[in-house]
C-alpha positions as CSV (number, residue, x, y, z in Angstrom):
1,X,0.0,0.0,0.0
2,X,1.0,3.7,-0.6
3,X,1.8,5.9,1.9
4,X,0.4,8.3,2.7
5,X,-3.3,7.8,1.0
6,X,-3.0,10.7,-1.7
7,X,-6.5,11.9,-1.0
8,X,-8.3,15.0,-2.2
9,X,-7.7,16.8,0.8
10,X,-4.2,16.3,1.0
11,X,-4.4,17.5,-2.9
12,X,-6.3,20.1,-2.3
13,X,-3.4,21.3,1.1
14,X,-0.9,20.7,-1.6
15,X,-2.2,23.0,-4.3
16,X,-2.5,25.5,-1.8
17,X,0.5,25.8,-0.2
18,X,1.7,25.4,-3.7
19,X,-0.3,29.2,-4.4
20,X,1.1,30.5,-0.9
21,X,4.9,30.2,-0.5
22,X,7.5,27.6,-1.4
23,X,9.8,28.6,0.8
24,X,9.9,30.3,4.2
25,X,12.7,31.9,5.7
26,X,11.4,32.6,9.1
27,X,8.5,30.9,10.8
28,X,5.5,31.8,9.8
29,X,3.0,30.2,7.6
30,X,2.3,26.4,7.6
31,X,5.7,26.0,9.4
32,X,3.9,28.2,12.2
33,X,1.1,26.0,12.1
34,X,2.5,22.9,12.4
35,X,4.6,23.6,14.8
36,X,2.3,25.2,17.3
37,X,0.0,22.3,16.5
38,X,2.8,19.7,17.3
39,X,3.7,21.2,20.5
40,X,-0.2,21.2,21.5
41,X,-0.7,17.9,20.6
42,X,2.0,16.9,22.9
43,X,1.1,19.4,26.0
44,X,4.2,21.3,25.6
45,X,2.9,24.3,24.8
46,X,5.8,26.2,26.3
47,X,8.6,24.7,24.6
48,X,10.6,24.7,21.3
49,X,9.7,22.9,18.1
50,X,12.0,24.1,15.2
51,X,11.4,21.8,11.6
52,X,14.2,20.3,10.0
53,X,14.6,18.5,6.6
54,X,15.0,15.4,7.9
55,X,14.7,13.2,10.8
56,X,18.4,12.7,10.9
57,X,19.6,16.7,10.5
58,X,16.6,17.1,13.0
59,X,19.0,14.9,15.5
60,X,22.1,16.4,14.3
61,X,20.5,20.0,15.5
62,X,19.8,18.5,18.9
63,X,22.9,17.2,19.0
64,X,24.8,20.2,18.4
65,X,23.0,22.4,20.4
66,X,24.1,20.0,23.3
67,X,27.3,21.0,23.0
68,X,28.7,17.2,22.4
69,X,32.6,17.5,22.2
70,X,35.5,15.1,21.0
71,X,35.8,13.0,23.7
72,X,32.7,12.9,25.3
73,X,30.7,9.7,25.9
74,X,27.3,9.6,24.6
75,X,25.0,6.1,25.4
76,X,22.6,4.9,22.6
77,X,20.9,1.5,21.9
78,X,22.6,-1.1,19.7
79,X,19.1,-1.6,18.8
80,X,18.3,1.5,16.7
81,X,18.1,3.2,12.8
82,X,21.9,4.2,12.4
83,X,20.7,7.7,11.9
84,X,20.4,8.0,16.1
85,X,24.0,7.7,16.0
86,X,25.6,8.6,13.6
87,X,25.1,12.8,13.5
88,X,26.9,12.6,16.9
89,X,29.8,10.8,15.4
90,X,30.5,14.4,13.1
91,X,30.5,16.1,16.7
92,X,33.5,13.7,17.7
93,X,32.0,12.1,20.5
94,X,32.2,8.4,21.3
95,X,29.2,5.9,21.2
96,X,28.9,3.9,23.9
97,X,26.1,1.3,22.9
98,X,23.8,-0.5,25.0
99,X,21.5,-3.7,24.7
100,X,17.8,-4.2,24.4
101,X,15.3,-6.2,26.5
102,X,13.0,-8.8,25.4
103,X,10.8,-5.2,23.7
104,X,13.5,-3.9,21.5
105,X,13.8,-1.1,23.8
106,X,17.2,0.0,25.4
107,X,18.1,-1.5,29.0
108,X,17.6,0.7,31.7
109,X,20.3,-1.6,33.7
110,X,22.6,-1.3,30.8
111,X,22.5,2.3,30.9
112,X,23.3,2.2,34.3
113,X,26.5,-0.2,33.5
114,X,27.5,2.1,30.8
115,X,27.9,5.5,32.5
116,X,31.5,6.4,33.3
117,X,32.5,10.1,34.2
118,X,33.1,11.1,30.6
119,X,29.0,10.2,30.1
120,X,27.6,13.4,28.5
121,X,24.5,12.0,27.5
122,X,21.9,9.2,26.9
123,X,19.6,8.6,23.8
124,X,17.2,6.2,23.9
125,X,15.0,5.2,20.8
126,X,10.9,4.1,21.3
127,X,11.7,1.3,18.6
128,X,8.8,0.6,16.3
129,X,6.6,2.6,18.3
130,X,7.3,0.9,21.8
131,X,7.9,2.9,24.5
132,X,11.1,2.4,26.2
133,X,11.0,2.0,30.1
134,X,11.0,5.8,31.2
135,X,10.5,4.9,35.0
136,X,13.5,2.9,35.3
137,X,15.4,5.1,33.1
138,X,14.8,8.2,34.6
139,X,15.3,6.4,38.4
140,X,18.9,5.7,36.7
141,X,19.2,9.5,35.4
142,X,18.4,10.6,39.0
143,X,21.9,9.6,39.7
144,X,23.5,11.3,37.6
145,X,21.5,14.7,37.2
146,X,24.4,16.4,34.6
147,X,23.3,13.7,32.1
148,X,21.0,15.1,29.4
149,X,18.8,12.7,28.1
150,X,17.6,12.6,24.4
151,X,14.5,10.5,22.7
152,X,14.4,9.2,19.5
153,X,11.0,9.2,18.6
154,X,11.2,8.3,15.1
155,X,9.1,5.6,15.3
156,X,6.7,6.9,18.0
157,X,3.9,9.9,16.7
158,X,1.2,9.6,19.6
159,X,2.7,6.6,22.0
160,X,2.4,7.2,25.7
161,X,4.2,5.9,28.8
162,X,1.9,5.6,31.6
163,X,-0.4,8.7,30.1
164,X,2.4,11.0,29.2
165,X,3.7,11.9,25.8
166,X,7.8,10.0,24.7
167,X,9.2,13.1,23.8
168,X,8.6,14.5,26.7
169,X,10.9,13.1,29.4
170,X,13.9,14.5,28.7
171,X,16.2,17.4,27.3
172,X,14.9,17.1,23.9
173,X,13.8,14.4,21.7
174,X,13.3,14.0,17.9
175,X,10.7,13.0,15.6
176,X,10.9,11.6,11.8
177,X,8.8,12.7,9.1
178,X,9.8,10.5,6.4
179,X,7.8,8.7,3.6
180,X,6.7,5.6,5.9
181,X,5.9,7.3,9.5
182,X,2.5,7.6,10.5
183,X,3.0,11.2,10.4
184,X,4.7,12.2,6.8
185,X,5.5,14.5,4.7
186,X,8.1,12.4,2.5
187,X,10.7,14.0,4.6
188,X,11.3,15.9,7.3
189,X,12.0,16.0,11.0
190,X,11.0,18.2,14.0
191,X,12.5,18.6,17.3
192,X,10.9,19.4,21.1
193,X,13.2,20.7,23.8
194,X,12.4,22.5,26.8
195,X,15.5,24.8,26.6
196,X,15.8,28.7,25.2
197,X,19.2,27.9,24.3
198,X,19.3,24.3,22.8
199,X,16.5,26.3,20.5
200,X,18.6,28.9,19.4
201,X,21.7,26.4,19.1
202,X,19.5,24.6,16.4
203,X,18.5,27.9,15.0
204,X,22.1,28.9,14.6
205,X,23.2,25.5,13.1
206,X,20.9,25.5,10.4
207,X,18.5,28.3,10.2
208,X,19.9,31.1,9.6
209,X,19.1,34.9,9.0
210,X,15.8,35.5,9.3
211,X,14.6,32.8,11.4
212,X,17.8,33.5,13.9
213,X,17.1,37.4,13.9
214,X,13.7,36.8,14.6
215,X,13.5,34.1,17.7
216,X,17.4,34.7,19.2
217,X,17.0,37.7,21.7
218,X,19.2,41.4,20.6
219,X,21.5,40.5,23.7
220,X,21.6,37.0,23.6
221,X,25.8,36.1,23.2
222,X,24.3,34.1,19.6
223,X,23.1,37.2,18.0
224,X,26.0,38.6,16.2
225,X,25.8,34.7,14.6
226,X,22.3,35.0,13.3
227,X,23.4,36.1,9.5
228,X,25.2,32.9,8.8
229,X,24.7,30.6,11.5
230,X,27.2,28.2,11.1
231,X,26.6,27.9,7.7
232,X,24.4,25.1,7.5
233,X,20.6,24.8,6.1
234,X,18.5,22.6,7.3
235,X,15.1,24.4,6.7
236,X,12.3,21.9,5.6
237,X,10.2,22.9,2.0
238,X,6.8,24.0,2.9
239,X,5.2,21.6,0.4
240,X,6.3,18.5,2.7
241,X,4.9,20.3,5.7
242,X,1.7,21.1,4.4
243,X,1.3,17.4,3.7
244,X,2.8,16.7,7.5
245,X,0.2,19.2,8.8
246,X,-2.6,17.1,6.8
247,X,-1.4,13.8,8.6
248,X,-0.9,15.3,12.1
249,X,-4.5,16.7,11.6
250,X,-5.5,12.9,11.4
251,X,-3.0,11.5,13.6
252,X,-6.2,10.5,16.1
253,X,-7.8,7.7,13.8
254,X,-4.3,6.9,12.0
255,X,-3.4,5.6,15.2
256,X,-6.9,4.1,15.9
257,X,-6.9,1.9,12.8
258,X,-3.2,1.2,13.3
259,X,-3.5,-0.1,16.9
260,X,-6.9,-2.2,15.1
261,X,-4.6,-3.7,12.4
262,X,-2.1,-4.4,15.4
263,X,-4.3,-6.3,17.5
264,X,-5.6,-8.6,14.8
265,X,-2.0,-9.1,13.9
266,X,-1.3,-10.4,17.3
267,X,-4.2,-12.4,17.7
């Protein structure tokens, strides 16, 4: 089957964005949209959702606004796309991989294992939509409160833990909208973070001008940066987010009839 279901709708949302702008260099229009939309979908209305033009560059932004350094130690799952690695790599850090339970999720006791002094950070991925274990994970974290924890959540448009959003339990997590998530737009990605300045470090890394000059405060020490950034673009096309927007407006009975098709799998 096709994916997404090219219906008249999403024609019709095509045509028009098509008649409206095909490209944005700040953040209005359907990137606006989308991403106020986004946040309020996931009850993080107050933080920071900047698009990317893919799911990878959307990690890649995160990663970078971290700070990660050569020589810091950054924990992922073995079990994972290669793309939740590999943008960190560029940064020089090293990849300290962890195993998966019985789920496919990463192990919260072989996170604990793997955190040394040099630990900078943990990424964990909700792999094919499963939730990892957030309790036992963040109970680990606890520990350790100068570890930044990232999500992965590729895989993961509207999954819960225990009532709350993935995406939400951490420093910042990530989201794919490539041609087979349940939320598309052929490609694309979109970040959520809690933090003023991881935002503006994505801003500067891959958003620059416009976008920087108009969300990076006059006396913020990024300012005099916001003309070139660091000479990167990672802006998404407004055509793939006007399809995005159409899924995410339908993201409710997607995931009805995909948890349906799921359940008579399993049976």
């Amino acid at each position: 089957m096709e994916w997404p279901i090219i219906s008249a709708a999403l024609e019709k949302d095509v045509v028009t964005q098509l008649n409206t702008d095909i490209s944005i260099y700040g953040n209005g229009g359907v990137f606006k949209k989308f991403e106020s939309e986004f946040k309020g979908y996931h009850d993080a209305d107050s933080s920071y959702a900047p698009l990317h033009n893919s799911g990878t560059n959307a990690l890649y932004a995160l990663y970078y606004a971290a700070g990660f350094m050569p020589g810091d130690e950054v924990i992922f799952p073995v079990y994972t796309f290669h793309a939740t690695c590999s943008p960190a790599m560029h940064l020089g850090i090293a990849p300290i991989f962890c195993d998966a339970t019985e789920d496919g999720t990463i192990s919260p006791s072989a996170i604990a294992d793997a955190i040394t002094p040099k630990t900078k950070a943990v990424v964990v991925t909700h792999m094919w939509g499963t939730p990892c274990n957030m309790t036992a994970i963040l109970s680990v974290l606890k520990e350790h409160p100068k570890i930044l924890l990232f999500e992965d959540c590729s895989h993961a448009h509207r999954a819960k833990y225990k009532g709350q959003h993935v995406g939400t339990f951490g420093d910042g997590a990530t989201w794919s909208l490539q041609g087979q998530k349940i939320v598309t737009g052929g490609e694309g990605g979109i970040t959520l973070t809690k933090h003023a300045d991881f935002h503006y470090r994505m801003l500067i890394f891959g958003h620059y001008d416009k976008r920087c000059k108009l969300e990076i405060p006059p006396d913020h020490h990024l300012r005099p940066f916001a003309l070139t950034g660091t000479g990167l673009k990672n802006r998404a096309h407004p055509l793939v987010i006007a399809i995005a927007l159409n899924q995410l407006r339908q993201l409710p009975d997607l995931h009805f009839w995909k948890t349906e098709f799921a359940k008579q799998m399993v049976q």
